[in-house]
N, C-alpha and C positions, 0 to 999 in steps of 0.2 A: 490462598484463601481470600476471600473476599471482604467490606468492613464486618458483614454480618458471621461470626464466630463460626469454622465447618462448614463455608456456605461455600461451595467450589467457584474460581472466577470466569471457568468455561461449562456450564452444566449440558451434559450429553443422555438427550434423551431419542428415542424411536419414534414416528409415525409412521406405519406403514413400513416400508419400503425405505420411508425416507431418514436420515439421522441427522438432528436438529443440531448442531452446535448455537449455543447461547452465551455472548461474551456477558459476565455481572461483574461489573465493577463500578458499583456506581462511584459518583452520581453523573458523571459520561464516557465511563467507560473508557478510562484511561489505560494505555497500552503499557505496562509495566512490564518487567522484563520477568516477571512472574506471568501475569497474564500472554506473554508469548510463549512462554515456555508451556501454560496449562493448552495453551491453541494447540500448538506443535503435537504434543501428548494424544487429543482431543482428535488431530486429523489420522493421526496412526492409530488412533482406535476404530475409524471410521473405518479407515482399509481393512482393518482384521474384521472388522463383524461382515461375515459374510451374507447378510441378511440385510442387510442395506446397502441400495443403488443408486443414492445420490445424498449430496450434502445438502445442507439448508444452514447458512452461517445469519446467523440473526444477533442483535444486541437488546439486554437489558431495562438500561437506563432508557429514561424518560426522554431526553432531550438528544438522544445523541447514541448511533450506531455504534462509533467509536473518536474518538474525539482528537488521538493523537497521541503521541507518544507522552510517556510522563517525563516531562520537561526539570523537572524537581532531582529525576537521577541522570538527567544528561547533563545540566549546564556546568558542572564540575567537570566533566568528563576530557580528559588528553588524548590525543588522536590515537593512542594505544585503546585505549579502552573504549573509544567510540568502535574502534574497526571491531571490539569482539561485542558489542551491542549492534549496530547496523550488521555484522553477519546473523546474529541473533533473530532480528527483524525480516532481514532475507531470507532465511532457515525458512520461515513459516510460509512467505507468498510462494517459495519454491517447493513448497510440500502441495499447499494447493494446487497447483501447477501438473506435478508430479505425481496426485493421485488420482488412480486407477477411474476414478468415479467424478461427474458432472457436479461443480459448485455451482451453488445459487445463494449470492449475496441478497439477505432482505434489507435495504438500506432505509433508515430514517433519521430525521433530525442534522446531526451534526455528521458526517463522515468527511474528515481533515487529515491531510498530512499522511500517518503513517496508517489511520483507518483508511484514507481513503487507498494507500498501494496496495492494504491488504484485497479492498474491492475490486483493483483493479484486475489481480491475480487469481479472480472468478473467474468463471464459466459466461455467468450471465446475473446482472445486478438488475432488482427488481428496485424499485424506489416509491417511496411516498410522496405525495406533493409537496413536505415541508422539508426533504432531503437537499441536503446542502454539499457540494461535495467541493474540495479544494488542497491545493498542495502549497500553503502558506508559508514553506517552510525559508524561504528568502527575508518575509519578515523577521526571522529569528539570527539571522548571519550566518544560515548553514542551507543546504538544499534537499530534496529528496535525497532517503539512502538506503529505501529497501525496496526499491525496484522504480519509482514514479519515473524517473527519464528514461526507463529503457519501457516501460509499458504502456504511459499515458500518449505517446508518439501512435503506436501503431492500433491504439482505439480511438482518436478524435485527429490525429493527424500532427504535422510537426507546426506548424503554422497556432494552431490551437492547442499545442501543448507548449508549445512556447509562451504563448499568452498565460497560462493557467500558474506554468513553474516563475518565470520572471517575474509576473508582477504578484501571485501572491494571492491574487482576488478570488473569492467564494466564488461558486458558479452552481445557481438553482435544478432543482429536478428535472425540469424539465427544460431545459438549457442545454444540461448533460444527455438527455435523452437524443436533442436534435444534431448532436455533435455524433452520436454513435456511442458513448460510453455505458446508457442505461439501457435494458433490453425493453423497460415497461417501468411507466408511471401508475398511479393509483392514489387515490384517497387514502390516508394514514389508516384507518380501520379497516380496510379490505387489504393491507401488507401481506399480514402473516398469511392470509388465503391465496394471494394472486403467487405466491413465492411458492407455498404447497404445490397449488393447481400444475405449476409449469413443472415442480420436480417430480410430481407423481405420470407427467406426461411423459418427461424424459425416462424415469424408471420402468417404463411397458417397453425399454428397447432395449434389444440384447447387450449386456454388461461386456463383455468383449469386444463386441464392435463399436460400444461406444469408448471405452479407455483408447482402443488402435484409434480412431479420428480423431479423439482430441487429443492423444499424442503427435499424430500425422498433421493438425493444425497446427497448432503449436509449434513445430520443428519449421513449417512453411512460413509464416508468420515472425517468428525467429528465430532462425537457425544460431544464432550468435549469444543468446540471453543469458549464457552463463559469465563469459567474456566481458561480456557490458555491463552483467552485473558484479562481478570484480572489482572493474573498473570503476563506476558510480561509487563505490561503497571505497575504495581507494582516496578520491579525491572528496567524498561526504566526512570520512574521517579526519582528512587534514586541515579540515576549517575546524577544527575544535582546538581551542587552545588561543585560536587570533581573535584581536581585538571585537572585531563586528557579532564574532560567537558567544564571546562572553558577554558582553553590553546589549546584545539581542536578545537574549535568553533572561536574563536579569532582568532587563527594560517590562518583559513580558511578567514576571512574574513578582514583580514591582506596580502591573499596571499603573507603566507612566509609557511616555514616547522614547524612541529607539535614540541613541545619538551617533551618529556614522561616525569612523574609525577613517583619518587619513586613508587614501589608497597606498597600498603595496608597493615596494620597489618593484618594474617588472622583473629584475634577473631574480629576485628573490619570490616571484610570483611565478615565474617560469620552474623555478627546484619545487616548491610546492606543490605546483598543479602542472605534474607534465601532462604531452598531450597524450591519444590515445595508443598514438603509435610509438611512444617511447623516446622519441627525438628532442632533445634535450632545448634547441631552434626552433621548436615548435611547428605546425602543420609546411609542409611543402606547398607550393603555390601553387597556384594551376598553370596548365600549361594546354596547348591547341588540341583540342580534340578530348582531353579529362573530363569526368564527371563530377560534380559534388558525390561524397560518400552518402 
């Protein structure tokens, strides 16, 4: 429930054809592990109504689609309990992903961190011109972990997803838009209409042929995403507990500035963070004729 007493913090309502999910939490719609859980509920409700053919995931708050995860129940958290929060997180981008029916994220204001993987794990994100979207989460001493490395790569490319996750920096509406991440910009008062318009466009096509394609995309696109998302969420958990995780996450919720943590020994940064392929010497070199993965 939301601060307002009985006030659901995902409200599921109808238009048409279409089924509005609405995250309220204000006052930005912070991603509590309640509020994932009400999503999760929320997308399985969508599937069961068989009277709705597409989603419409919208937010509440004034300033902000969604703002991030709630910082207040992670920074205590031990890399045990991160891994059953970050699956938590993943739970949901992977429901979207995985249902039958066309997301369309209405994006405005703030969409950060772990709103912005929920966005990422749309269909197709419409945004406002004051939509802000970023994966800050290197600011905090930890990184994406409920999908942004394995999704933000194959929407703006790995060059500019690199830029986004390394350094941390906001990146504007329409930034996002010329990068490939936003399908449509718009003035903040034509949002909830241009977000309708495209899902009641999508909902005049056959419901079968559309779940088969955007399963069939999806599989093309990444055939690997459950692997890498394991993997992400393997090493997003084991930064919890080290110095930069704690003293980032404090720093923030302290608003003052961060204060860097010595670097790691490598052999004790190698047991931490193996690579992907398991090898304990970490990646194999290239050799004549190899390709980057």
């Amino acid at each position: 429930m939301s601060a307002a007493e009985g006030a659901p913090l995902v409200r599921y309502e109808r238009d048409g054809p279409c089924a509005l999910l609405t995250i309220d939490n204000p006052p930005v719609n912070v991603l509590s592990a309640l509020v994932l859980d009400a999503l999760t509920e929320a997308l399985a409700r969508a599937e069961r109504d068989l009277e709705a053919r597409v989603v419409v995931l919208l937010g509440a708050a004034e300033r902000a689609f969604a703002a991030g995860a709630n910082l207040r129940e992670m920074a205590p958290m031990g890399p045990a309990e991160a891994r059953v929060h970050g699956g938590r997180g993943q739970a949901v981008t992977r429901a979207i992903e995985r249902l039958p029916l066309p997301v369309v994220a209405a994006v405005h204001g703030s969409c950060l961190g772990g709103g912005c993987e929920i966005a990422l794990a749309c269909d197709f994100v419409v945004a406002s011109e004051d939509a802000v979207f970023g994966q800050p989460e290197i600011n905090l001493g930890v990184m994406p972990g409920w999908g942004g490395t394995r999704r933000l790569p194959r929407r703006v490319g790995a060059a500019r997803a690199r830029a986004w996750i390394l350094t941390g920096s906001p990146v504007p509406a329409r930034e996002a838009h010329a990068q490939g991440l936003v399908h449509k910009v718009v003035p903040r008062a034509e949002l909830r209409r241009a977000a309708l318009d495209l899902a009641n466009e999508l909902a005049q096509k056959p419901a079968t042929a559309l779940a088969a394609a955007k399963f069939a995309l999806l599989s093309a696109i990444d055939p690997g995403v459950d692997a890498g998302l394991a993997y992400e969420l393997r090493l997003w958990s084991a930064l919890f507990g080290t110095p930069d995780q704690r003293e980032g996450m404090a720093a923030f919720l302290e608003k003052r500035p961060m204060r860097l943590a010595e670097r790691e020994d490598p052999d004790a940064l190698r047991e931490r963070l193996p690579p992907a392929d398991g090898e304990g010497d970490g990646p194999k070199p290239l050799t004549r004729g190899t390709r980057h993965p």
